[in-house]
BAZA-298817 format. One record per residue: residue number from 1; x, y negated, z negated of N, C-alpha, C in turn. Coordinates in steps of 0.05 Angstrom, whole numbers, plus 5000, padded with zeros to 4 digits. Layout:
residues N
+-----+--------+---------+------+---------+----------+-------+--------+---------+------+
! seq ! n.east ! n.north ! n.up ! ca.east ! ca.north ! ca.up ! c.east ! c.north ! c.up !
+-----+--------+---------+------+---------+----------+-------+--------+---------+------+
! NUM !      X !       Y !    Z !       X !        Y !     Z !      X !       Y !    Z !
...
+-----+--------+---------+------+---------+----------+-------+--------+---------+------+
//
This chain:
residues 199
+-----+--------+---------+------+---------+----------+-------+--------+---------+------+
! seq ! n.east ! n.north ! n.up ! ca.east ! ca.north ! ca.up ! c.east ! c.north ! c.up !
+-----+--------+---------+------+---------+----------+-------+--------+---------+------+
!   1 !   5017 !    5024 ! 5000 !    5000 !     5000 !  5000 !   5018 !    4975 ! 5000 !
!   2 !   5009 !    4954 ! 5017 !    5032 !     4930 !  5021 !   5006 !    4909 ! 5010 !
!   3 !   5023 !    4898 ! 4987 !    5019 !     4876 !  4963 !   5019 !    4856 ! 4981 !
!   4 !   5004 !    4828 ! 4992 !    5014 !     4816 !  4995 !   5007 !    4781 ! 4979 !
!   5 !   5030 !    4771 ! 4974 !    5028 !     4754 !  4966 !   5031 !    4725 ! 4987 !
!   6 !   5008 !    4700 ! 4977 !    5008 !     4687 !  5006 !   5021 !    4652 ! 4985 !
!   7 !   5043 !    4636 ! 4993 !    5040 !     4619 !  4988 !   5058 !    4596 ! 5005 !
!   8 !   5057 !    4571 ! 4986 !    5069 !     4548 !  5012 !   5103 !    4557 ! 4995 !
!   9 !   5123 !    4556 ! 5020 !    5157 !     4557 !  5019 !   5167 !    4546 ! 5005 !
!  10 !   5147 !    4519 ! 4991 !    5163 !     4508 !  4973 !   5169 !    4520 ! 4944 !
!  11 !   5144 !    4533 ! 4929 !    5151 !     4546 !  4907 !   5159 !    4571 ! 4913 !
!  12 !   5168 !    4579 ! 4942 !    5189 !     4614 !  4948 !   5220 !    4610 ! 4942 !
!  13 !   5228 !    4586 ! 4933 !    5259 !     4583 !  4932 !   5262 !    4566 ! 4905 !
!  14 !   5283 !    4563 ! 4897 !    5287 !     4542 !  4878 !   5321 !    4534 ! 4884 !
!  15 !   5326 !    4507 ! 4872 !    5357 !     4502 !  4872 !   5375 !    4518 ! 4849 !
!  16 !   5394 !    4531 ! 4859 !    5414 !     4540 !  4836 !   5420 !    4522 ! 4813 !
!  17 !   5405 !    4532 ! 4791 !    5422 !     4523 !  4761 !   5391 !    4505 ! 4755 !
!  18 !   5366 !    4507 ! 4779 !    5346 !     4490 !  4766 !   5314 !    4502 ! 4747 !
!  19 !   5307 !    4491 ! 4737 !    5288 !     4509 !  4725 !   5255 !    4507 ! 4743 !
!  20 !   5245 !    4523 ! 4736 !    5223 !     4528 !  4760 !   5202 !    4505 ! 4750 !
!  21 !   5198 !    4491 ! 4772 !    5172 !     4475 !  4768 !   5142 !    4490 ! 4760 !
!  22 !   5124 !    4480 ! 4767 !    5093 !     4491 !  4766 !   5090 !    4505 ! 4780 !
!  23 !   5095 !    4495 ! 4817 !    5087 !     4518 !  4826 !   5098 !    4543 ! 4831 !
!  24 !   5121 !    4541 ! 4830 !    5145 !     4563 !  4820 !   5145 !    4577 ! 4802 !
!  25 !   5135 !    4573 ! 4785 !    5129 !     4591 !  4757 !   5097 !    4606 ! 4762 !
!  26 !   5080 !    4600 ! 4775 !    5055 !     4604 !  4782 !   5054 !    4629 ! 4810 !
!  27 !   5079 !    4624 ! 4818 !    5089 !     4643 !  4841 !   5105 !    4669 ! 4816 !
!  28 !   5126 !    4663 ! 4800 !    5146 !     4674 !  4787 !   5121 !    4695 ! 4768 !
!  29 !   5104 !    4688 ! 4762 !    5080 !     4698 !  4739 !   5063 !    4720 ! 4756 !
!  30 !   5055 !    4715 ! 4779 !    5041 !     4728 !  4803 !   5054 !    4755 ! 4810 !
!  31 !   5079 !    4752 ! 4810 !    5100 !     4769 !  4834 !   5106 !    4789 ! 4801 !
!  32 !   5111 !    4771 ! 4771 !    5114 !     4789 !  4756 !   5091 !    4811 ! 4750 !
!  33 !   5067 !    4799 ! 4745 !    5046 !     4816 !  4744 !   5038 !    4833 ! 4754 !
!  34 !   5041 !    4831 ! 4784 !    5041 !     4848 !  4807 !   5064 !    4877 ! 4803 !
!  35 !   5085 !    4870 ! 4795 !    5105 !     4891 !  4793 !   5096 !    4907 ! 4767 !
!  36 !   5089 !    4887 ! 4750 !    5081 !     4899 !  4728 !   5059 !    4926 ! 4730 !
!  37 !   5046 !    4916 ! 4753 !    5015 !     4932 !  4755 !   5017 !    4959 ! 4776 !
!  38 !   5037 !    4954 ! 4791 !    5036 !     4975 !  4811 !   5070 !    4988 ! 4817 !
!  39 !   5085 !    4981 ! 4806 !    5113 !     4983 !  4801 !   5123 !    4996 ! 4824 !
!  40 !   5135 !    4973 ! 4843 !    5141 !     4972 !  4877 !   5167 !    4985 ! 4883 !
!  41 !   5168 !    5000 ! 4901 !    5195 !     5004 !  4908 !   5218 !    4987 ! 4921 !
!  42 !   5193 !    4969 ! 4940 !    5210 !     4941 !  4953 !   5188 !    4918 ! 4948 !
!  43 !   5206 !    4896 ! 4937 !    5195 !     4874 !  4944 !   5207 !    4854 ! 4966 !
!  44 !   5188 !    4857 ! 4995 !    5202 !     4835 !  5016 !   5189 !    4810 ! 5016 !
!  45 !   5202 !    4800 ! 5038 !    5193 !     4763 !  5029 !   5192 !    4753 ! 5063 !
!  46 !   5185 !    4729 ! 5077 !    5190 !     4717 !  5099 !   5214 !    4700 ! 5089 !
!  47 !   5238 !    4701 ! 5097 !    5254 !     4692 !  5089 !   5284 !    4693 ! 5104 !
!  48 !   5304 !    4680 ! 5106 !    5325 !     4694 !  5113 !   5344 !    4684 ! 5092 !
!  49 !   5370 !    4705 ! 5098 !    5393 !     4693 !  5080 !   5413 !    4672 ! 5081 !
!  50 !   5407 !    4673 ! 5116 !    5429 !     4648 !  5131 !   5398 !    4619 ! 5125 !
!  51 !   5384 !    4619 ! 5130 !    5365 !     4599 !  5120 !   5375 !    4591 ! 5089 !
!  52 !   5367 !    4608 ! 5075 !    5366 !     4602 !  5050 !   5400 !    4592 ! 5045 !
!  53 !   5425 !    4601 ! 5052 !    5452 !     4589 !  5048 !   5449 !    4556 ! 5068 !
!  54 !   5434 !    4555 ! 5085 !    5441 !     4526 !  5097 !   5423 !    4509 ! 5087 !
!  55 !   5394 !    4517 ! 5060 !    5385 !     4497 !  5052 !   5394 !    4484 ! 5016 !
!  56 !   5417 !    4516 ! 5014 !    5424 !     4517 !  4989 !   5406 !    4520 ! 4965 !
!  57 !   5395 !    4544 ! 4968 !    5372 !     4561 !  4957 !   5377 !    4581 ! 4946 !
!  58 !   5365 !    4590 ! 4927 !    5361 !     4614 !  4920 !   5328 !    4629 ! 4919 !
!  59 !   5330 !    4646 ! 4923 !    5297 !     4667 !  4924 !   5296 !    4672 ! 4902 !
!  60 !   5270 !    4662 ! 4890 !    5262 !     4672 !  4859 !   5258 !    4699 ! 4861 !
!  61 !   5240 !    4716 ! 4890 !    5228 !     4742 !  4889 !   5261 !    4761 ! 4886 !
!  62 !   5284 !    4748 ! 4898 !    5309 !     4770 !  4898 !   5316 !    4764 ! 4868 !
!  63 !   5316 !    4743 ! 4848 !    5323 !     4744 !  4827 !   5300 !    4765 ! 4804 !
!  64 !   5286 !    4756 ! 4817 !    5259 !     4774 !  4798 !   5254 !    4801 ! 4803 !
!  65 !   5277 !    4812 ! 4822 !    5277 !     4839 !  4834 !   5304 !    4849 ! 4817 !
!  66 !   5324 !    4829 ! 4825 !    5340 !     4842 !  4807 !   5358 !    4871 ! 4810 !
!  67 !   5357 !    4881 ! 4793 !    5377 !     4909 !  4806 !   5364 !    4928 ! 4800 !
!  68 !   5337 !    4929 ! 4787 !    5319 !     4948 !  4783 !   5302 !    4956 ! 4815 !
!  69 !   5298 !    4937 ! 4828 !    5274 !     4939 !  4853 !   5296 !    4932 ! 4874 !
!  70 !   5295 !    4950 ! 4891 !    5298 !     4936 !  4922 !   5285 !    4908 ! 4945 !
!  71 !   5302 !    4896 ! 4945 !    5295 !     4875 !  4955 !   5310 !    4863 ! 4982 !
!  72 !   5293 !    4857 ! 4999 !    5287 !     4855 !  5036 !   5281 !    4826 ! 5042 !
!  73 !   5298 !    4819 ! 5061 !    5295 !     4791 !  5074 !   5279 !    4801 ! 5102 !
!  74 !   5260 !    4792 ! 5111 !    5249 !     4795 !  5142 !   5238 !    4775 ! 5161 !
!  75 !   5247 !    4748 ! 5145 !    5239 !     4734 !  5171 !   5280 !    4731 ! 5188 !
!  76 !   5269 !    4732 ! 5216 !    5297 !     4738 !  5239 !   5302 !    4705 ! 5230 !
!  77 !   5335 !    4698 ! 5228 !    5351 !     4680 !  5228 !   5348 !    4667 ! 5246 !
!  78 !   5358 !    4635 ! 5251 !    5359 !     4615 !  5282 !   5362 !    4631 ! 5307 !
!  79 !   5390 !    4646 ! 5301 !    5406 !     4663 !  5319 !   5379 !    4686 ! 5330 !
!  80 !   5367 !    4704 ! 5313 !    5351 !     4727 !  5317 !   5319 !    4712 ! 5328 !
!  81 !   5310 !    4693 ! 5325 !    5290 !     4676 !  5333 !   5304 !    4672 ! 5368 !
!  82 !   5316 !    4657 ! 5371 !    5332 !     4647 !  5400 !   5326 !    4682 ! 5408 !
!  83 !   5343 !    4700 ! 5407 !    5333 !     4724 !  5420 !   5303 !    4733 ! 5426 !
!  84 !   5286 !    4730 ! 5409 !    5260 !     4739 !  5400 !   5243 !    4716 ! 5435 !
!  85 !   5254 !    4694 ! 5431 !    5241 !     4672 !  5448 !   5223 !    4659 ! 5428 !
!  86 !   5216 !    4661 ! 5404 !    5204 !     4646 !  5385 !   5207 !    4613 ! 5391 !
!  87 !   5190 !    4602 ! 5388 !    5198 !     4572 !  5387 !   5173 !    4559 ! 5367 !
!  88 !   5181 !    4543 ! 5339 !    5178 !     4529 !  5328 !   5165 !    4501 ! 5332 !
!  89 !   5139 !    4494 ! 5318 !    5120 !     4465 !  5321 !   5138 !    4450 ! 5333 !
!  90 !   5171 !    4449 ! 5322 !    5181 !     4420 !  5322 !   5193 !    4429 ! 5351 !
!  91 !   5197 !    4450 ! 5368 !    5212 !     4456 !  5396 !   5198 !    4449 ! 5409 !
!  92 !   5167 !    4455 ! 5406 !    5144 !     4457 !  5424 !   5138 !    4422 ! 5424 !
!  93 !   5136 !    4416 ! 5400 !    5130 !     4380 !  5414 !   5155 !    4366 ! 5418 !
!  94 !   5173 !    4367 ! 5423 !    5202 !     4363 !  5430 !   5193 !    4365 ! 5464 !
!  95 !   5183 !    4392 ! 5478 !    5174 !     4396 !  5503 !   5151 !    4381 ! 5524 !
!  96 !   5128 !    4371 ! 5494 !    5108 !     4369 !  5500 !   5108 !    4330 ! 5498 !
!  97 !   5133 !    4331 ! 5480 !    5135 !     4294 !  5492 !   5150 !    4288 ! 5516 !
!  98 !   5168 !    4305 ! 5533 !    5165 !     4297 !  5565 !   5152 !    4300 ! 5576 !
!  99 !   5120 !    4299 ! 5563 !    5102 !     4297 !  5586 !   5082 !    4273 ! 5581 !
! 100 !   5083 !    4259 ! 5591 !    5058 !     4236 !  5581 !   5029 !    4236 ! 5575 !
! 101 !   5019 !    4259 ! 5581 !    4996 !     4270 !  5574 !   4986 !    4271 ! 5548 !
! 102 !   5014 !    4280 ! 5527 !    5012 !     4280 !  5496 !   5014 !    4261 ! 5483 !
! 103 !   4988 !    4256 ! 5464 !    4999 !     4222 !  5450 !   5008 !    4241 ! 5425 !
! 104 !   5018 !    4219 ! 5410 !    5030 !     4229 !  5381 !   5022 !    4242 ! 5366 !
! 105 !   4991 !    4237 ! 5357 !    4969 !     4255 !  5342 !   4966 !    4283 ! 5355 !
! 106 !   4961 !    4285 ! 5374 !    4957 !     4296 !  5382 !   4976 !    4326 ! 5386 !
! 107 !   4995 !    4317 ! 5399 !    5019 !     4335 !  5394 !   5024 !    4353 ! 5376 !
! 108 !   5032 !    4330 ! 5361 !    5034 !     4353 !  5333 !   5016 !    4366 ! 5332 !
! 109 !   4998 !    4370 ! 5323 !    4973 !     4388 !  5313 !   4977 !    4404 ! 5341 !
! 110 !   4976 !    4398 ! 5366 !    4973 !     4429 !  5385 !   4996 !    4444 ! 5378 !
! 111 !   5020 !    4430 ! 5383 !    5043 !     4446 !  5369 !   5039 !    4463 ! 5356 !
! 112 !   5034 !    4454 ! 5325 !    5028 !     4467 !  5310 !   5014 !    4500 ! 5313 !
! 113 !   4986 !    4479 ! 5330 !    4967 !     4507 !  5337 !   4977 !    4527 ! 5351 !
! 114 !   4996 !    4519 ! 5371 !    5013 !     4533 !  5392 !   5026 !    4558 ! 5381 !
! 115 !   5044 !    4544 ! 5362 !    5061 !     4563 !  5337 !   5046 !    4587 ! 5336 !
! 116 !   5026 !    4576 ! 5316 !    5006 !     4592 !  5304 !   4999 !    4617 ! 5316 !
! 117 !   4981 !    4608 ! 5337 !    4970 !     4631 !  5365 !   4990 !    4634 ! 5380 !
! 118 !   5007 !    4639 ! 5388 !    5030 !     4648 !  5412 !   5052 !    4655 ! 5392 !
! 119 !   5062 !    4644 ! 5371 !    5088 !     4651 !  5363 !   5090 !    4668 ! 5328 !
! 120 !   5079 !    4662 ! 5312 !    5073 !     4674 !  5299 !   5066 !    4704 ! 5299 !
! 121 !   5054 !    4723 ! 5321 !    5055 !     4739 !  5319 !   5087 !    4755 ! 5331 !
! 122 !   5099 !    4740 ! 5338 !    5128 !     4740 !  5354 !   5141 !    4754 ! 5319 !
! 123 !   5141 !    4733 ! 5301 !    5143 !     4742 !  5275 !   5142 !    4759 ! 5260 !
! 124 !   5122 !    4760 ! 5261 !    5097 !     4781 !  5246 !   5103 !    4816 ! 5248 !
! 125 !   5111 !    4817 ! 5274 !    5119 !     4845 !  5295 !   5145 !    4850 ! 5273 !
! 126 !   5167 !    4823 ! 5274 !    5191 !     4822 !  5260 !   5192 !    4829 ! 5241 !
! 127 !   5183 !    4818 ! 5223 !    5168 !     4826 !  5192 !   5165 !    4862 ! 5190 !
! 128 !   5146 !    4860 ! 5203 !    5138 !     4897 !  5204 !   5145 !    4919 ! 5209 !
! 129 !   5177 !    4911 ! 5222 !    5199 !     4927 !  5234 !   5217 !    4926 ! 5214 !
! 130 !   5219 !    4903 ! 5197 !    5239 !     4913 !  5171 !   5228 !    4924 ! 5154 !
! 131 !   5197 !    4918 ! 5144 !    5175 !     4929 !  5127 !   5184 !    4959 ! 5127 !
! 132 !   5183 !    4968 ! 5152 !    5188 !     4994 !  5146 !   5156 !    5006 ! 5151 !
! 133 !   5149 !    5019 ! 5174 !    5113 !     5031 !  5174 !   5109 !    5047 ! 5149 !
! 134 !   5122 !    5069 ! 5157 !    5122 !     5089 !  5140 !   5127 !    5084 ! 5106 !
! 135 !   5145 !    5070 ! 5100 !    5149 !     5064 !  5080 !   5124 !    5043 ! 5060 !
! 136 !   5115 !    5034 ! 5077 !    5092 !     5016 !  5066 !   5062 !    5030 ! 5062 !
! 137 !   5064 !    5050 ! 5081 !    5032 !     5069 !  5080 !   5040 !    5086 ! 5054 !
! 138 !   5065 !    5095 ! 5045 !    5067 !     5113 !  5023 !   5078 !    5106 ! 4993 !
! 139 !   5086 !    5088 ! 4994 !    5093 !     5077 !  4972 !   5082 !    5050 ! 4976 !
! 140 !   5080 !    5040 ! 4942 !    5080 !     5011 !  4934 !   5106 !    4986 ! 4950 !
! 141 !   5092 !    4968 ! 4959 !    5108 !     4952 !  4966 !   5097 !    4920 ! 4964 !
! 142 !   5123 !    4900 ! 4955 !    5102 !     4869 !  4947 !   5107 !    4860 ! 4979 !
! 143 !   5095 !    4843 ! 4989 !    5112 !     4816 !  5006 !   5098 !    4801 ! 5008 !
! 144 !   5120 !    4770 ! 5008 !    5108 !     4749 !  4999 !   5111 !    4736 ! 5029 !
! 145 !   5092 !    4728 ! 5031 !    5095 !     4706 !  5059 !   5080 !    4679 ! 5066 !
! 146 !   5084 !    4659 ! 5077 !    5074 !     4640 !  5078 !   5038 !    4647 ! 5083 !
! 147 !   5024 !    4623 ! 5067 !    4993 !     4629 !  5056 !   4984 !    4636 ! 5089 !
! 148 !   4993 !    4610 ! 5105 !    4979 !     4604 !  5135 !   4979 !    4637 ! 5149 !
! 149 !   4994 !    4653 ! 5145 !    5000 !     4682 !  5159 !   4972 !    4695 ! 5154 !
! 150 !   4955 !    4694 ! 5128 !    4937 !     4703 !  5119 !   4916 !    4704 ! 5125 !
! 151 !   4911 !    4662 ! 5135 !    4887 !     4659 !  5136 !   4889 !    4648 ! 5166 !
! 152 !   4910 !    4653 ! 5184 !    4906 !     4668 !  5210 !   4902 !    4686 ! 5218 !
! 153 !   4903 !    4698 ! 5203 !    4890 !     4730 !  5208 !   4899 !    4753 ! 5227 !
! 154 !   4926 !    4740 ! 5236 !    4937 !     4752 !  5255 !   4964 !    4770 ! 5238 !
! 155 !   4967 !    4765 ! 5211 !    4986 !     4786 !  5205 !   4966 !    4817 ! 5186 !
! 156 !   4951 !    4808 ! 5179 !    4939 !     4828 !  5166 !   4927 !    4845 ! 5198 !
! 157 !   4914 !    4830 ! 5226 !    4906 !     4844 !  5251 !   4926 !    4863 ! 5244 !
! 158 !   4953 !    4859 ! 5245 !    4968 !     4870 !  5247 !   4979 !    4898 ! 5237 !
! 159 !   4973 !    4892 ! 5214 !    4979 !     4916 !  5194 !   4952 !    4933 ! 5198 !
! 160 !   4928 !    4924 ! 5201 !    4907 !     4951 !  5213 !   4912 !    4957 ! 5232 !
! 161 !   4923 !    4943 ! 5261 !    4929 !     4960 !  5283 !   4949 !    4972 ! 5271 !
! 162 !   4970 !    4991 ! 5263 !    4986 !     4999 !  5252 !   4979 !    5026 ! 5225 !
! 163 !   4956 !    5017 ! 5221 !    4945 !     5035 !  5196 !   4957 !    5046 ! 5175 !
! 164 !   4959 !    5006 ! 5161 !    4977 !     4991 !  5144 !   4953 !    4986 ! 5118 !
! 165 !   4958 !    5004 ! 5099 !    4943 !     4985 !  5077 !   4948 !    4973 ! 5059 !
! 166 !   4930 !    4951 ! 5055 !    4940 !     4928 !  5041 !   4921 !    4911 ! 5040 !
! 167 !   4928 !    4896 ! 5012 !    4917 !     4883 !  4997 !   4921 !    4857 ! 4990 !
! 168 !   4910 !    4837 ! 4989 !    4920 !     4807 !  4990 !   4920 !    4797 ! 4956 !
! 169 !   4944 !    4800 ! 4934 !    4938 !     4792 !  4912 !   4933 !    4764 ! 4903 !
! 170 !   4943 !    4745 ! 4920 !    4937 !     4712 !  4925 !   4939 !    4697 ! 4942 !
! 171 !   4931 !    4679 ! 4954 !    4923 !     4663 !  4977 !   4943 !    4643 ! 4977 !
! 172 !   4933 !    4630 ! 4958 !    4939 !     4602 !  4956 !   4956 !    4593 ! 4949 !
! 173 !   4982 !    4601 ! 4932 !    4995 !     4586 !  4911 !   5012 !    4560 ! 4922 !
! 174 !   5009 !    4549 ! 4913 !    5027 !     4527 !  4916 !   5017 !    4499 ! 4940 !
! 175 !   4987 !    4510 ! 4944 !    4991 !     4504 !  4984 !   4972 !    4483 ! 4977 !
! 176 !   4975 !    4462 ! 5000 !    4956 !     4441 !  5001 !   4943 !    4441 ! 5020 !
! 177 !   4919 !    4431 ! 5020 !    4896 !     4444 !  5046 !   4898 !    4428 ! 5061 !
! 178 !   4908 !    4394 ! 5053 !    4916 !     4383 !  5079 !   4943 !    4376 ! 5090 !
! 179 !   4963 !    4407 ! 5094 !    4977 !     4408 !  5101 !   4977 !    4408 ! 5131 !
! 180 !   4991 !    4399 ! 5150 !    4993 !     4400 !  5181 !   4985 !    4424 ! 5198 !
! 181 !   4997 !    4451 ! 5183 !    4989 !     4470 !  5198 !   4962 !    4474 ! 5191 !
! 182 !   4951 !    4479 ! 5162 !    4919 !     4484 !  5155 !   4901 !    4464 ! 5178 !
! 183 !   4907 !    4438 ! 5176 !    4889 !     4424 !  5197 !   4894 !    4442 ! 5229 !
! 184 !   4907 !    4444 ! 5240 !    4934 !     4461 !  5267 !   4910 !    4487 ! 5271 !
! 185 !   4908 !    4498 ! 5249 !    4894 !     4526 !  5252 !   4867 !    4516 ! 5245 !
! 186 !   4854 !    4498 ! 5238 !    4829 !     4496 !  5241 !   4819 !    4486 ! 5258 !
! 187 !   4828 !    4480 ! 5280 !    4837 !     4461 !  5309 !   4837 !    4480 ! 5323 !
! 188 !   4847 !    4506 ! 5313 !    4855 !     4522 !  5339 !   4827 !    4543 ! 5341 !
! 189 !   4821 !    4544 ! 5311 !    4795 !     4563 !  5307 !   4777 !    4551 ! 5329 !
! 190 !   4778 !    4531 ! 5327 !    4745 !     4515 !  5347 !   4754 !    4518 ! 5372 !
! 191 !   4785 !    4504 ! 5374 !    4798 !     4512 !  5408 !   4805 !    4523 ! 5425 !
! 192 !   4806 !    4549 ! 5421 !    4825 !     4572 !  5432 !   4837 !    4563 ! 5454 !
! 193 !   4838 !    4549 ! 5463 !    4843 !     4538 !  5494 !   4867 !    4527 ! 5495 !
! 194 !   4867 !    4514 ! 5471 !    4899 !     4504 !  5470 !   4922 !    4525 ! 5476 !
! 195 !   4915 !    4549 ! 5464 !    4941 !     4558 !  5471 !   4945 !    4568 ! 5502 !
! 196 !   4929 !    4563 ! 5517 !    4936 !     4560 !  5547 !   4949 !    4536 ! 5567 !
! 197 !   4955 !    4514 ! 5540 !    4960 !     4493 !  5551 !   4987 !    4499 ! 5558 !
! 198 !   5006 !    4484 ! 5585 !    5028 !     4490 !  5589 !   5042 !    4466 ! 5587 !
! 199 !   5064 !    4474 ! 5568 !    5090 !     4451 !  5550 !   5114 !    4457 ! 5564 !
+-----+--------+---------+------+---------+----------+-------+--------+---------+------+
//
């Protein structure tokens, strides 16, 4: 059974030597309880390690794993993204401002939506290939990943095409509803069309 925990990146890391804010501790309390309750063999995360050394971070979930639990990085690095063809909100309107068609508002949010529906599941695939299939249908497993993966609905599609079970132990932590992508994906719910637009 794959645990998953959904929240915003900011309370997934903390600075070395700092103590956990609110929403960090509300994440740190979640991920403990959870281990507590179903005692995992792996806890993975969306995350990488070359990310996390160039923002100068540390992962609370690898510290709270510890040397008792196995613990898994699965989101692909800059380098493993470039291979994948993945491209990021900020690549996509980078593309979509040589065209004059895009005003400012606008952009961003298709971007966004773009991400969302076209690239995200580019991810998601990634994710599920380190997950391990087999390993997640037979044993306990946590992973934490950004909330938006959730309530696009395109990573859980995922794990039922796959005949992946799993359970969502929180949504929300940390996340603000009027964050850029939440508006991006409620844009895209009404629009589907956008992601046919060509950038």
């Amino acid at each position: 059974m794959l645990r998953i925990i959904g929240l915003d990146h900011s309370v997934q890391t903390r600075s070395p030597g700092s103590t956990l804010n609110e929403g960090q501790q509300a994440f740190a309390s979640c991920l403990q309880k959870t281990i507590k309750e179903v005692q995992p063999v792996l806890i993975a995360e969306e995350h990488s390690e070359a990310v996390l050394k160039e923002l100068g971070k540390v992962s609370i979930a690898k510290e709270i794993a510890g040397e008792c639990i196995e613990h898994r990085f699965c989101d692909p690095t800059p380098k493993q993204r470039k291979v994948l063809g993945y491209k990021g909100s900020r690549d996509i309107e980078i593309e979509m401002s040589m065209q004059s068609k895009w005003d400012g508002t606008e952009r961003r949010r298709d971007a966004c939506a773009i991400e969302i529906g076209r690239y995200f599941p580019i991810r998601e695939r990634f994710w599920l290939n380190c997950l391990n299939v087999k390993q997640c249908r037979s044993n306990e497993v946590i992973f934490v990943c950004g909330a938006l993966h959730i309530e696009s609905h395109s990573f859980t599609k995922l794990l039922e095409e796959n005949a992946i079970p799993y359970t969502v132990v929180e949504r929300y932590i940390g996340v603000a509803q009027d964050e850029p992508y939440y508006l991006a994906l409620e844009y895209l719910k009404k629009h589907p069309e956008v992601l046919d637009a060509p950038f």
